[in-house]
Structure formats: C-alpha cells, structure tokens
C-alpha positions as CSV (number, residue, x, y, z in Angstrom):
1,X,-68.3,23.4,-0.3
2,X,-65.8,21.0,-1.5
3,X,-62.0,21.1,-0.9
4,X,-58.5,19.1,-1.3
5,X,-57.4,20.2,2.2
6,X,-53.6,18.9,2.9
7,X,-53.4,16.4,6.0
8,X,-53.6,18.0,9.5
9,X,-50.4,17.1,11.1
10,X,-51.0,17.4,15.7
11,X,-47.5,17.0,16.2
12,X,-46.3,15.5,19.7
13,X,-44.0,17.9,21.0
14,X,-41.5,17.3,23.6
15,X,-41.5,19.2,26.9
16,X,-37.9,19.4,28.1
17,X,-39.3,21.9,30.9
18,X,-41.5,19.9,32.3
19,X,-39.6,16.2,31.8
20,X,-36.7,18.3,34.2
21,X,-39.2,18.9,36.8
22,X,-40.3,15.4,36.9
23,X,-36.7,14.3,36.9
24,X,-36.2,17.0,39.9
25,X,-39.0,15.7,41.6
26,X,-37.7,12.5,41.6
27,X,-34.5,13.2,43.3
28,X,-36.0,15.8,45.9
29,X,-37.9,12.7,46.9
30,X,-35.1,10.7,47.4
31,X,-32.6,13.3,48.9
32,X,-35.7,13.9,51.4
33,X,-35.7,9.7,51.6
34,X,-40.1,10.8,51.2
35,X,-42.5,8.5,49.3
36,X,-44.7,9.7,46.5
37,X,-48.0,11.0,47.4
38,X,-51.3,8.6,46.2
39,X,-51.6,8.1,42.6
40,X,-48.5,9.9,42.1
41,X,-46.4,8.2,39.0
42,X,-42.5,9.1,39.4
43,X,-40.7,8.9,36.0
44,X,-38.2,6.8,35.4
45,X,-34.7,7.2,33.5
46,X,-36.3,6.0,29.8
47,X,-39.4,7.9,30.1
48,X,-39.9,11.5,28.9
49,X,-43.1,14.3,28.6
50,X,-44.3,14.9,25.1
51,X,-47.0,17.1,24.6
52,X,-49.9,17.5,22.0
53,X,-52.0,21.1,21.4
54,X,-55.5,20.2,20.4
55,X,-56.7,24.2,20.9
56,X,-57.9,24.7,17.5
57,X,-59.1,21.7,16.5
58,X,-63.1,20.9,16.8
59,X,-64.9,17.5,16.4
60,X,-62.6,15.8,14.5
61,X,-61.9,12.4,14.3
62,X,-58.6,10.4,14.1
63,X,-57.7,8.8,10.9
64,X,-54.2,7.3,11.8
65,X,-50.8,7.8,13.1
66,X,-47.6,9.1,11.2
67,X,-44.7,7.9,13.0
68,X,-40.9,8.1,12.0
69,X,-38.4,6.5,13.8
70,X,-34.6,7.5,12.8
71,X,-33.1,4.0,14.1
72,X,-34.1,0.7,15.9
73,X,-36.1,0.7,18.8
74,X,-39.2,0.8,20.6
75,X,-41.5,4.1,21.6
76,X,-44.6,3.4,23.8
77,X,-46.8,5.6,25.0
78,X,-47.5,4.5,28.3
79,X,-50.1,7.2,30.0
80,X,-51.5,10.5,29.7
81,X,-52.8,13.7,31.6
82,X,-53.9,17.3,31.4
83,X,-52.7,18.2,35.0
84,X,-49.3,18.3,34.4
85,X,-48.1,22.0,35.0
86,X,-44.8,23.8,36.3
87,X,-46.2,24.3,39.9
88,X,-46.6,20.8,40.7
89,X,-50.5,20.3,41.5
90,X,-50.8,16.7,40.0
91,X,-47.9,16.6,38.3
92,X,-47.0,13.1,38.5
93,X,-51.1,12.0,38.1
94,X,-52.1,10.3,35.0
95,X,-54.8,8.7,33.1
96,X,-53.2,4.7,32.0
97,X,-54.7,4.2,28.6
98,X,-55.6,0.8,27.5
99,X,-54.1,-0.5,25.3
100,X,-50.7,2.0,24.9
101,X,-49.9,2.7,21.6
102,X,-46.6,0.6,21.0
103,X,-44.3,1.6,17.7
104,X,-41.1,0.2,17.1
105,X,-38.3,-0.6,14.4
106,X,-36.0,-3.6,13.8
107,X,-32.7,-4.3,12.6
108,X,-34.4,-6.9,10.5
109,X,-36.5,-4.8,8.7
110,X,-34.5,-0.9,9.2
111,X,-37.1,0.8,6.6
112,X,-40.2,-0.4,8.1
113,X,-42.1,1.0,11.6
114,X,-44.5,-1.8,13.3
115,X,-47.5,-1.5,15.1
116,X,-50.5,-3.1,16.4
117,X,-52.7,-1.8,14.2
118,X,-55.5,-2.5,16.2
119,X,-54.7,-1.0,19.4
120,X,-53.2,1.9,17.9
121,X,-56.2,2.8,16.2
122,X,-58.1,2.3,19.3
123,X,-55.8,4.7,21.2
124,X,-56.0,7.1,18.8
125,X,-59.6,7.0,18.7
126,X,-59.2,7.9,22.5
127,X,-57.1,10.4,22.5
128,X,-59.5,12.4,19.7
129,X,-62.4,12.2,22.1
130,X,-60.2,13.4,24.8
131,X,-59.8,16.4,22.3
132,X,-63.4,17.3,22.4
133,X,-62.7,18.3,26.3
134,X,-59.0,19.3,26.3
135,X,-57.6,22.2,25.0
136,X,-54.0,20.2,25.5
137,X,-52.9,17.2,26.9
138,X,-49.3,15.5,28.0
139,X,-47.6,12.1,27.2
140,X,-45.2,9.7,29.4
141,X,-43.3,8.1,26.3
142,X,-41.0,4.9,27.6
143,X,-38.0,4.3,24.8
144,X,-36.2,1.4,24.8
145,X,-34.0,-0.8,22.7
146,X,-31.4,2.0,22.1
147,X,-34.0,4.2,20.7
148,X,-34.2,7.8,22.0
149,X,-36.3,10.6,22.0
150,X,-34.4,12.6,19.4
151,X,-35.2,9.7,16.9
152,X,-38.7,9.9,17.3
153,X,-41.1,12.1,15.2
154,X,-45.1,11.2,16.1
155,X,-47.8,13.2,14.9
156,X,-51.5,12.3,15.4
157,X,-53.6,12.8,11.9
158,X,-57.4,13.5,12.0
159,X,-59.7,13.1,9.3
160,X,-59.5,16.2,7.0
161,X,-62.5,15.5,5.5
162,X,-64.4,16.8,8.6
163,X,-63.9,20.2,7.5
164,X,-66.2,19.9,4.7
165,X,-69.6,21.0,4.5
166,X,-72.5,18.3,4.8
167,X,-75.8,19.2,4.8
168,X,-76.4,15.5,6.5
169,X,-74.4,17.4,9.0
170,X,-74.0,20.9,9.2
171,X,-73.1,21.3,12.8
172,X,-69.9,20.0,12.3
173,X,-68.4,22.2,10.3
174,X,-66.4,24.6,12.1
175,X,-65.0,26.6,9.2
176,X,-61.5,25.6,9.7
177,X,-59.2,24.1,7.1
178,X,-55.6,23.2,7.5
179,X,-53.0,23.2,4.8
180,X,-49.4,22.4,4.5
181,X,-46.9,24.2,2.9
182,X,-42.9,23.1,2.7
183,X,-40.5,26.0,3.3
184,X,-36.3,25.8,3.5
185,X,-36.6,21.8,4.6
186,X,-39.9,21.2,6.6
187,X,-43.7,21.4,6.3
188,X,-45.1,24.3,7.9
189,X,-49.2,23.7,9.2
190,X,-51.3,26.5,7.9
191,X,-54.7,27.4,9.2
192,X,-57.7,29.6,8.0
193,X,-60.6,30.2,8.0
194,X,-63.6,30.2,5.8
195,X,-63.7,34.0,5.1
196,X,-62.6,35.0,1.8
197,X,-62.7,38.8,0.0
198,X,-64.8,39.6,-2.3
199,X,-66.1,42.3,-4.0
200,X,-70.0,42.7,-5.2
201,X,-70.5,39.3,-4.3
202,X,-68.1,37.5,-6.4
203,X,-64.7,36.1,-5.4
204,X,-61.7,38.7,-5.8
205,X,-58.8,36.2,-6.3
206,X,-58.7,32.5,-7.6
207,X,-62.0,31.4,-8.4
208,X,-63.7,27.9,-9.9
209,X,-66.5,28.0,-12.9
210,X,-68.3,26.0,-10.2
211,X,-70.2,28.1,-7.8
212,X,-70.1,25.7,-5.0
213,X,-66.2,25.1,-5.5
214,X,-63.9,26.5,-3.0
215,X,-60.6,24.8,-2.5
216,X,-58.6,26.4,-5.0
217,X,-59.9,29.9,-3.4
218,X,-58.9,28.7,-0.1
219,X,-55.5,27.0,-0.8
220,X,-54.8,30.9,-2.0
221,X,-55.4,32.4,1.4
222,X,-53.5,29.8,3.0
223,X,-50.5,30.7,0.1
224,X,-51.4,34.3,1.6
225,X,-50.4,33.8,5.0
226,X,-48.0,32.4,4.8
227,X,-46.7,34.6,2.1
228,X,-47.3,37.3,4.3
229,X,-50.5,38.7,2.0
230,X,-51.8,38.4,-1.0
231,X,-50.0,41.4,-2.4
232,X,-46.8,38.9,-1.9
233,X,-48.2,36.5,-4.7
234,X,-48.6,39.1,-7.3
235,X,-45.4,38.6,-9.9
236,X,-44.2,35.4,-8.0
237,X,-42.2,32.7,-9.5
238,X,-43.6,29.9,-10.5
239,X,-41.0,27.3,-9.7
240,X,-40.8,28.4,-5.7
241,X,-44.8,27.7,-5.6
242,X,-44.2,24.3,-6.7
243,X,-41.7,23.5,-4.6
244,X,-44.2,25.1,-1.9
245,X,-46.8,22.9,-3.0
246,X,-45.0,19.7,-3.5
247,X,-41.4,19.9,-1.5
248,X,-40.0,18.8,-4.6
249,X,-36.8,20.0,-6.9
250,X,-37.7,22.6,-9.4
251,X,-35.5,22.9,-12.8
252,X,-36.1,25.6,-15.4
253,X,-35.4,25.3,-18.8
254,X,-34.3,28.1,-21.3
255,X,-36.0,26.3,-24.6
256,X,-34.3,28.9,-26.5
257,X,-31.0,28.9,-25.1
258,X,-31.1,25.3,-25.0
259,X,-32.1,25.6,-29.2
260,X,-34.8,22.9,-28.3
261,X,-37.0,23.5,-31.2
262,X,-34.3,23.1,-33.8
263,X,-32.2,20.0,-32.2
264,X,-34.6,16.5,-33.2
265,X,-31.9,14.8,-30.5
266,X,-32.5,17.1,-27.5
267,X,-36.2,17.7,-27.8
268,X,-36.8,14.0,-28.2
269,X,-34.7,13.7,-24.7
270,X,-36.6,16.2,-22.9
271,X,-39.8,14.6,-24.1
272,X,-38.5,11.8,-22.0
273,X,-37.8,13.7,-19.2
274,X,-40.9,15.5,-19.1
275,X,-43.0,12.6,-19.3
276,X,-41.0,10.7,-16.5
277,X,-41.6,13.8,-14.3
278,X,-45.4,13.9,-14.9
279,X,-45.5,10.1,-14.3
280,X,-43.9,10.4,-11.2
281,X,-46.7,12.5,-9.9
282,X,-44.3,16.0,-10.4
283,X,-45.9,18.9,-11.3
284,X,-44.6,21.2,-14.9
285,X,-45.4,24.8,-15.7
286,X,-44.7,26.7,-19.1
287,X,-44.8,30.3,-20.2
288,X,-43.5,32.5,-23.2
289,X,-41.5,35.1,-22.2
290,X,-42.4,38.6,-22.2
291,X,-39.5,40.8,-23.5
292,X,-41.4,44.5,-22.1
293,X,-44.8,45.3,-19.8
294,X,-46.5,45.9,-23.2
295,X,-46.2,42.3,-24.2
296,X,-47.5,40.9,-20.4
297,X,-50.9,38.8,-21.1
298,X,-50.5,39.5,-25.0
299,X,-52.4,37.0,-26.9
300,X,-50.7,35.7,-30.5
301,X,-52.5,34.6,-33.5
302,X,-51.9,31.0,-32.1
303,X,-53.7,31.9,-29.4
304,X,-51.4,31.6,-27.0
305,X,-50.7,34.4,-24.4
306,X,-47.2,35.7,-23.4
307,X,-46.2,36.1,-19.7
308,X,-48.5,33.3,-19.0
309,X,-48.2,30.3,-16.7
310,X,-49.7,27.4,-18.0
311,X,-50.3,24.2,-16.1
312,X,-49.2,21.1,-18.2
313,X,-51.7,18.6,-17.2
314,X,-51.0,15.4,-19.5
315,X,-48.0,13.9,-21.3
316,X,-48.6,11.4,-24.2
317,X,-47.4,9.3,-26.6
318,X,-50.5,9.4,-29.1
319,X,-51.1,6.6,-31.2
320,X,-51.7,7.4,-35.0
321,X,-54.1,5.3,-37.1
322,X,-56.8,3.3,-37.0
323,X,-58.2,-0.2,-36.0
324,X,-56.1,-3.1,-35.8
325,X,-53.4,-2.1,-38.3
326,X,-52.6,1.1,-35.6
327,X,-51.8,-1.3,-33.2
328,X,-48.7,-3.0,-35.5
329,X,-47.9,0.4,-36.6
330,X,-44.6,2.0,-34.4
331,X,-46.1,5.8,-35.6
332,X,-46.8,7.4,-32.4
333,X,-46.5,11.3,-32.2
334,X,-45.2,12.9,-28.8
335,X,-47.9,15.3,-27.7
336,X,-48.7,17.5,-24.2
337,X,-51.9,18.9,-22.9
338,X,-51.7,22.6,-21.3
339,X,-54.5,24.5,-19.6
340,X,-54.5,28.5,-19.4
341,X,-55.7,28.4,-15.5
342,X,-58.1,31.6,-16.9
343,X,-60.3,28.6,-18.3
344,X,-60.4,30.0,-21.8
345,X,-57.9,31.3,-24.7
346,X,-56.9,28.0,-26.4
347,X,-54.0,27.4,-28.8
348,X,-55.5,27.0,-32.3
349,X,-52.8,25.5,-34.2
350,X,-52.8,21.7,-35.4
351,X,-54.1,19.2,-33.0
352,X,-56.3,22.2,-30.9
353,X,-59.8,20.9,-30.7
354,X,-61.4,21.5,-33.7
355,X,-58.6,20.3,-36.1
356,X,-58.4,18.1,-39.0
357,X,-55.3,16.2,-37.3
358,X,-57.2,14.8,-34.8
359,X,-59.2,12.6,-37.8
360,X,-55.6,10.4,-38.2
361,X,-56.3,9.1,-34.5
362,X,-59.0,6.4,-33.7
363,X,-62.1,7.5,-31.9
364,X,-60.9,4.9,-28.7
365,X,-57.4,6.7,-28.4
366,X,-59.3,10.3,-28.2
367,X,-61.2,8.9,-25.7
368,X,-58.1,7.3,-23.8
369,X,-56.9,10.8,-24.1
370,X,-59.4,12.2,-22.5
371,X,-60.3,14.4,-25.8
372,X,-63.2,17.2,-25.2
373,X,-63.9,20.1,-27.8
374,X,-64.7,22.6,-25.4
375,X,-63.5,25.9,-24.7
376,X,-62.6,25.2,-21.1
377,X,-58.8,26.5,-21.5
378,X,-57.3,23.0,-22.0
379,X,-55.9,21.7,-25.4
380,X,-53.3,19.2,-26.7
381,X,-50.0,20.2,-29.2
382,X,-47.4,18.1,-30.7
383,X,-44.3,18.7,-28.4
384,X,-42.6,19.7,-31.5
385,X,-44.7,23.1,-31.6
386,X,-44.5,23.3,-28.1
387,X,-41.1,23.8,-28.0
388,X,-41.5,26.4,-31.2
389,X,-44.1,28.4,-29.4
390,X,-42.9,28.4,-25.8
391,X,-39.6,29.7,-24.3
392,X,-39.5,28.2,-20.6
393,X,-40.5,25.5,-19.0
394,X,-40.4,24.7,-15.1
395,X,-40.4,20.9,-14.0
396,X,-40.9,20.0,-9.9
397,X,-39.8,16.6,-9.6
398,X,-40.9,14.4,-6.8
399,X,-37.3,12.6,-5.4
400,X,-38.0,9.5,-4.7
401,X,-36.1,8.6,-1.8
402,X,-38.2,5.2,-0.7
403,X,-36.4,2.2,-0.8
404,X,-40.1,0.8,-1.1
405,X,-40.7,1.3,-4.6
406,X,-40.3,0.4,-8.0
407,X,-38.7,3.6,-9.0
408,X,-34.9,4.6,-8.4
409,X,-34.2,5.7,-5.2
410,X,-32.3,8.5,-4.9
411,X,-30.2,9.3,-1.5
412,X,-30.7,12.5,-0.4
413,X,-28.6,15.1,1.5
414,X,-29.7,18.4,3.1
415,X,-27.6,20.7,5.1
416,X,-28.4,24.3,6.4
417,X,-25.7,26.9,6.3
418,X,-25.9,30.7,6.1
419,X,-23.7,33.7,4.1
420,X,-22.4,35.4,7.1
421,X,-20.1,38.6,7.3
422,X,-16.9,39.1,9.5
423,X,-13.9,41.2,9.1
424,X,-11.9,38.6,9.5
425,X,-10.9,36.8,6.1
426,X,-10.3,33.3,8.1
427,X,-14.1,33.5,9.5
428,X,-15.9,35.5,6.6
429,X,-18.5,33.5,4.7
430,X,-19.6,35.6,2.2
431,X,-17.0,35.8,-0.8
432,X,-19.8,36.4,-3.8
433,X,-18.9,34.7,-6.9
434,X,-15.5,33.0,-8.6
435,X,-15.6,36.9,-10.3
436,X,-14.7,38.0,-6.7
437,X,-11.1,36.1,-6.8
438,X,-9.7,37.4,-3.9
439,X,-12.6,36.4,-1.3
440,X,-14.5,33.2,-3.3
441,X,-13.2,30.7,-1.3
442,X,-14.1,32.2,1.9
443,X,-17.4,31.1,1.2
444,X,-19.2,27.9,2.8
445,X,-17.5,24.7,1.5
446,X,-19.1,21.3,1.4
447,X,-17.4,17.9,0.2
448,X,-19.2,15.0,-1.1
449,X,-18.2,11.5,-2.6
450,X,-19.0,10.0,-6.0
451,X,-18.5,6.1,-5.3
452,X,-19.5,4.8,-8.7
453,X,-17.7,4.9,-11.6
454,X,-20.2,7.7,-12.7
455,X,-23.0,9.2,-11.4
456,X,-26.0,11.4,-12.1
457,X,-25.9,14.3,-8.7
458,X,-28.8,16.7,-8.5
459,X,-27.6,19.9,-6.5
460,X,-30.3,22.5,-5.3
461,X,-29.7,25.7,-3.1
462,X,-32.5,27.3,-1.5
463,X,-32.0,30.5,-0.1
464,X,-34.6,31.6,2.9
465,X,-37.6,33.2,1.5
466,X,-38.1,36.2,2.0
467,X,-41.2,37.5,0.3
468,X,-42.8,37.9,3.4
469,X,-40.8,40.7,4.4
470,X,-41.5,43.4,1.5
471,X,-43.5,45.4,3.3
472,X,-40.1,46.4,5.3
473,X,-38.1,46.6,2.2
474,X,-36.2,43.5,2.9
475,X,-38.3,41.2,0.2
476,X,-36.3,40.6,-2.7
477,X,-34.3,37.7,-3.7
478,X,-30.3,37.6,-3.9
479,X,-28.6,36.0,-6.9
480,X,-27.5,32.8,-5.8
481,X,-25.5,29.7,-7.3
482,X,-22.6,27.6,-7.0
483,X,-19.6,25.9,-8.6
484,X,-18.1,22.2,-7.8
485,X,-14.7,21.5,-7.8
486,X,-12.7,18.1,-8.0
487,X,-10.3,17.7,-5.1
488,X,-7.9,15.5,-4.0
489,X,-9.4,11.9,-2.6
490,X,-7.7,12.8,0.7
491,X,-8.4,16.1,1.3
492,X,-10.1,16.8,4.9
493,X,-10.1,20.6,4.7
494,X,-11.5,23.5,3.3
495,X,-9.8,24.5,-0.3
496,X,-7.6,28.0,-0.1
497,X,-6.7,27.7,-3.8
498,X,-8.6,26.9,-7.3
499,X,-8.8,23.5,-8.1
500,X,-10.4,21.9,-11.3
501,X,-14.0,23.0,-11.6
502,X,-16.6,20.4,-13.3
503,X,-19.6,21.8,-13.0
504,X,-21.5,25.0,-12.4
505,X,-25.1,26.8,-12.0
506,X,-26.5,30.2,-13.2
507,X,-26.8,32.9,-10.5
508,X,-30.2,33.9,-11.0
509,X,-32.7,36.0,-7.9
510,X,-34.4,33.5,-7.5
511,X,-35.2,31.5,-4.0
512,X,-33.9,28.1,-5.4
513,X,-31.0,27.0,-8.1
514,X,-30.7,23.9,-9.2
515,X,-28.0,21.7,-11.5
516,X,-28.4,18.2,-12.3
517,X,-24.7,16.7,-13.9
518,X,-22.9,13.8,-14.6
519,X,-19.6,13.1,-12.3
520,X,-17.1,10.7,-12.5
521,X,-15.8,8.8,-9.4
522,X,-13.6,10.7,-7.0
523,X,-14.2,13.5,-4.4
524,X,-16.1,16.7,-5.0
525,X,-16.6,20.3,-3.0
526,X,-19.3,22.1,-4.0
527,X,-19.0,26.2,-3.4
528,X,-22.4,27.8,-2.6
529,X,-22.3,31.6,-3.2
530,X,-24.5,35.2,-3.7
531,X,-23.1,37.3,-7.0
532,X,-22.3,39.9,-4.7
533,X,-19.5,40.1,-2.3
534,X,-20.7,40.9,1.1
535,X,-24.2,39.6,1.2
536,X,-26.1,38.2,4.3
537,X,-28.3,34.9,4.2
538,X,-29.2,31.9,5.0
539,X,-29.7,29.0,2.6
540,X,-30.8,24.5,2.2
541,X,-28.4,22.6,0.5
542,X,-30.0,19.7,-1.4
543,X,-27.8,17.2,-3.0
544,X,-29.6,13.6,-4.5
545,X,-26.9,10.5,-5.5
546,X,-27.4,7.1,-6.6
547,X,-25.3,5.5,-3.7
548,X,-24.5,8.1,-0.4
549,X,-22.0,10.5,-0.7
550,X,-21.2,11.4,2.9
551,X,-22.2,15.3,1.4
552,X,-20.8,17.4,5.2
C-alpha cells in the first residue's frame, strides 16, 4: 500500500487544571511552613504543565519538532512524568531528561526559532520511546526572556511514513493514517483507519488504475469524516475542497462573464495569473457549466464533458520550432494540461495527442513537456481554446506570508466574527445586504489601512461550514459577501451612514467569497454581510496587503 499521508501533528497542550494545583500546592506548603516530600519538584512562578496524548499512536518514530514562537524568548522543557493527576499521588515527581529540549527567539533575528539541533533530536527520540509505554505524558516548560506560554505553539511530528505497508516489516503497520485538513482558520488532525467500502470486491468511491494504490481512496474517507459522510461530498464545491486541502484563497472566474475568449488583453493576463498560481505550488480546477440535469456528465464532440471538474496539472509556455533556429525565435504558444480525474475522455481538438500540431514542436520540448499519447485522461490545449471551451475556472493560491523567500510576501490578517440577531438595532449584527438600507450598517464593521500610495488587498470571507449538519436539515450554505467603503483617515468608529463604496464581491452560497482589488492610500471599512436580513452565522475574515494594515 502506498500513500501521501499529511504530517501527524502530537500537539503539546497546556494543562491549566493541573498547573493551578501545582501552584496551590506550593502555597499550602508554605502557609503550612511544610517541606516537600522526597523527590518532590515544586513549580516555580515561570514554569507551567503542558501535556502530550500519545493514545493512538503505535511504534512510531520522531522525525522533528514544529515549534512557533509569537515573540522573543526562551521555552525549555525541563522534565517530564506520567504521574501527574488531580489527586496528588506523585504529583510533583518527574523524570529530568537529558539533554532538555531548549527553543528560543531573538530580537536579532525575530523570524527565525533556534535550537540545538542535536539535543533536540535526541529528546525527541526519547520522548517517542516513551510513547511505546505511555498512553499520555506531562511537561514542566520554564519560559523566560519575556516569552509566555500563550506565545508558544510545540507539536512533536513522527515519521508518517511508518504507516505504510512494508513487507520488510509487516508488524509495524498498525493501519492508522493521519491527515490534516484546514477548516475556518486552523488545521484539524484526522484519523482512520484502513477499512474502506466496497462492493463485489472493488472500491466503491475514489479509486487508482493501480491495484496496490490506496492514498487517494483513503484521503476520501478522511474528507468523509470530517465532512460528516460520504453522502456530504456528493455535489460539493470544488473551491471549498481546495481550500480544505491546501488552506489557501480560492478565486472563481466566470470566463464568460469576464468575455475571456474574445478579449486577446485579458486572456493573455489571466494566462499570467494562472501560471504564477501553479508555480507557486496552488492548486486550479476547471469545468463547463451545466445549464439543466440533462446536460450533467454530457460529453461534446470535443470530447470534453460538461459539469465536470478537471484538475489542471501543468501550465506552459511551449516553444514552437525546431533546432537551433527555435531557440532565436520569440514564437512561443501559451498552453495548459488538464486531466479528467475518470482517467479517460480526452479533448480531441488541436494539440490533443494524436494531432498534427504537435509536429511544429521539437521532439526535446515534448519531452520537456512531459508529452505521452495515451488515453490516460490527460491532454494539453492552447489556452486560447481553453478559454472557448470552458466556462469556470477555480484557482487556490498559496499566500506567501514568509519573509524567507524569494516571492512577495504578503501580510496577512484573520479575524473571527459571527452574524448575530438582537432586537435591539444598536446591538444587531445581521443587516443582510446594502438592498436592506434600513439595517446594512448594523452589520459587523472592520477598518483597515492602505499605507502605500496603492495597493493590491485580497479580501476572503469564510462562512463556518456546515455540510456536516445536513442530515438535521441545517446543511446548506447562506449567500454571503461584502462591500468596502472609503472613510475618513480619522475615523475610530463604526459608520451609521453611506460613505463612498470602492469595491464589492458577489453574494454567492457558497462557504467562501473572495475579491482581490486595487486601493489607493487612505482608510478603508470593509462590511461583511448574508443577502438575507436576519440570518445567523459565524464567519473568518481574511485580508492579505503588501505593507500591514492594522485590519481590527
């Protein structure tokens, strides 16, 4: 069995409970003027109880350490135990591990964590085997240098590649795997196991052409749960998956609305745009829309099929010509490779596999392309038809918000706020849409800053899913979006009358909207809101800027 399981994330958790009973300890013991009993380790003012759950896990090994730390500082983990428990047997006993594992930050260098790389690894290699006999085991964590324990995120990653099947090594499989999943601003750990339906022997669901491939089966169950079944996937859209899969920003394009296939200008930009995202490492899904049930899976004389998501899996600009003169020659023809995830059911237009275009590129560049004339699902078109044939096109772009790296950074703003109903106009939050006049502006306000002259802002509201809860009725999406205003450079408080709107999404039903716009210096509120008047939920506000914009 072979699989692309995400990373396993053992997250150290901290224990307020317990860290207040060590705390009381401490003072009983000194209100009672008593000393601590033999091997018993009173905790100190800087120290505090994390603890790690190791109950599902079996045999595997550690593989490193994922730390965050939100400011300067120092975090060392200075001992462990399994004894610690509410009634106090042991509770101050622990096992000193040497070396500690040591992480800090400096001022010097604010973007980078530090380590010795050495003893870390040794002390997570100690922990793991500690795993093997532990079903859950507690930290003393000493933070110093101003850092504190709400600043520190620590997770202990094992190698994921134990869960596969070895036949050098069958006993340790366990028939676990792990996958993670990113839902309304964190990554949620999901686990399953190895069982998958079937019906007469043969896979129900997602399946490979290989017989002894499994991982694209298995990241569908773990989709599943956490979708609440598989029911729950049927008719889903395809941008929330990939934001799912990737935590990214998903953006739909109308190719039709947006005349793409008629204007040389905008389809050459979105070219551009498209190939940037798949460079990046984003992912990009197509389909052609489907005007009634009757046209659902229909397959045109192309050979492409309507309400059908296709995976774009390669952006290019081909070379045309050959030998040397090609490379002196600027003709290069913008081209994108799709594959129909059924494995079959090609286009068979110019540049499919078989065609007579594919003679005016050199055999070298077919090769650099990756060029196979097999009927595998997977074929190349000129963007140009592309955007003839095809009506929508989803891209999931990967911000980049690492000052390490080549690419722009973006900053990055995320705020949680909720559509909430009172009878009170002052303290309602759910005013629907700018059509609603009368209550709009008693919806949710947030103000931002544009500090440069201009500046690209990406906006995206999520609301919570809520797939999950179809079975009770309660499963389908509201329509969401939002409008920004220009305000005032001053202006500290919420707006109770019109001002200039720049910019503004679609209100669609779908879990996530997003706007990406040009603004000009000054100070912006943005208005996130349902359709509907009078609607309850909670929703992630996303907003991406060159330079921060203090987005509250």
């Amino acid at each position: 069995m072979t699989s692309e399981a995400a990373e396993l994330e053992l997250h150290l958790v901290q224990d307020a409970q317990l860290t207040e009973i060590m705390r009381i300890r401490v003072k009983t013991l000194q209100q009672k003027n008593e000393k601590p009993q033999d091997g018993e380790k009173l905790l100190r003012d800087h120290e505090f109880v994390f603890r790690l759950d190791f109950s599902r896990q079996h045999g595997l090994r550690f593989l490193r350490w994922k730390v965050a730390l939100d400011r300067p500082g120092k975090a060392t983990v200075v001992g462990t135990s399994q004894h610690w428990t509410p009634d106090l047997t042991n509770l101050m006993r622990r096992q000193l591990l040497e070396p500690v594992g040591v992480f800090w930050k400096t001022p010097e260098a604010p973007d980078v964590i530090e380590c010795n790389e050495a003893d870390a690894l040794e002390f997570g290699e100690r922990l793991v085997e500690l795993a093997k006999i532990r079903k859950a085991m507690y930290f003393l964590i000493a933070f110093s240098d101003g850092l504190e324990p709400a600043h520190l995120k620590c997770s202990v990653i094992p190698d994921w590649k134990e869960q596969e099947w070895s036949s050098e090594k069958p006993q340790s499989y366990a028939g676990i795997f792990h996958f993670q999943f990113w839902r309304f601003g964190r990554w949620i750990d999901v686990v399953i196991d190895d069982r998958l339906p079937t019906l007469h022997n043969q896979l129900i669901y997602c399946h490979s052409n290989s017989k002894n491939e499994f991982w694209c089966a298995l990241v569908e169950k773990a989709y599943a749960k956490l979708s609440g079944c598989y029911e729950a996937l049927d008719g889903g859209n395809t941008g929330d998956a990939l934001v799912d899969f990737t935590g990214g920003v998903s953006e739909p394009i109308d190719l039709v609305e947006g005349g793409y296939s008629s204007d040389e200008d905008k389809r050459n930009l979105l070219f551009e745009r498209v190939l940037k995202v798949h460079n990046r490492g984003g992912l990009i899904s197509c389909s052609i829309k489907a005007v009634s049930a009757a046209d659902m899976e229909a397959r045109l004389d192309c050979g492409l099929v309507k309400g059908h998501a296709y995976a774009v899996t390669d952006v290019r600009k081909v070379r045309l010509g050959h030998g040397l003169l090609a490379f002196f020659k600027s003709e290069k023809l913008d081209m994108i490779r799709l594959r129909n995830p059924w494995g079959e059911r090609e286009w068979n237009g110019p540049w499919s596999d078989t065609s007579e275009e594919w003679q005016k590129v050199s055999s070298s560049e077919r090769e650099n392309l990756g060029m196979t004339v097999e009927d595998d699902g997977e074929f190349w078109m000129a963007f140009d038809d592309f955007c003839r044939y095809f009506t929508d096109i989803i891209k999931c772009r990967l911000i980049n918000t690492s000052y390490l790296s080549i690419h722009k950074t973006w900053e990055e703003a995320v705020l949680k706020g909720a559509w909430t109903r009172h009878e009170d106009p002052l303290k309602n939050r759910c005013g629907g849409c700018i059509n609603n006049r009368d209550t709009f502006l008693q919806n949710p306000q947030y103000v931002f800053n544009v500090k440069k002259a201009e500046d690209e802002v990406l906006v995206c509201i999520q609301q919570k899913p809520k797939r999950t809860s179809q079975k009770e009725g309660k499963g389908e999406n509201l329509a969401i979006g939002f409008d920004i205003f220009k305000v005032e450079l001053n202006r500290t408080y919420r707006m109770h009358s019109l001002q200039t709107k720049v910019a503004a999404s679609i209100y669609i039903n779908s879990r996530s909207v997003f706007l990406r716009t040009d603004l000009k210096e000054g100070r912006y509120v943005i208005i996130p809101t349902t359709f509907d008047a009078g609607h309850v939920a909670e929703f992630l506000l996303r907003q991406f800027t060159d330079v921060p914009s203090e987005c509250q």
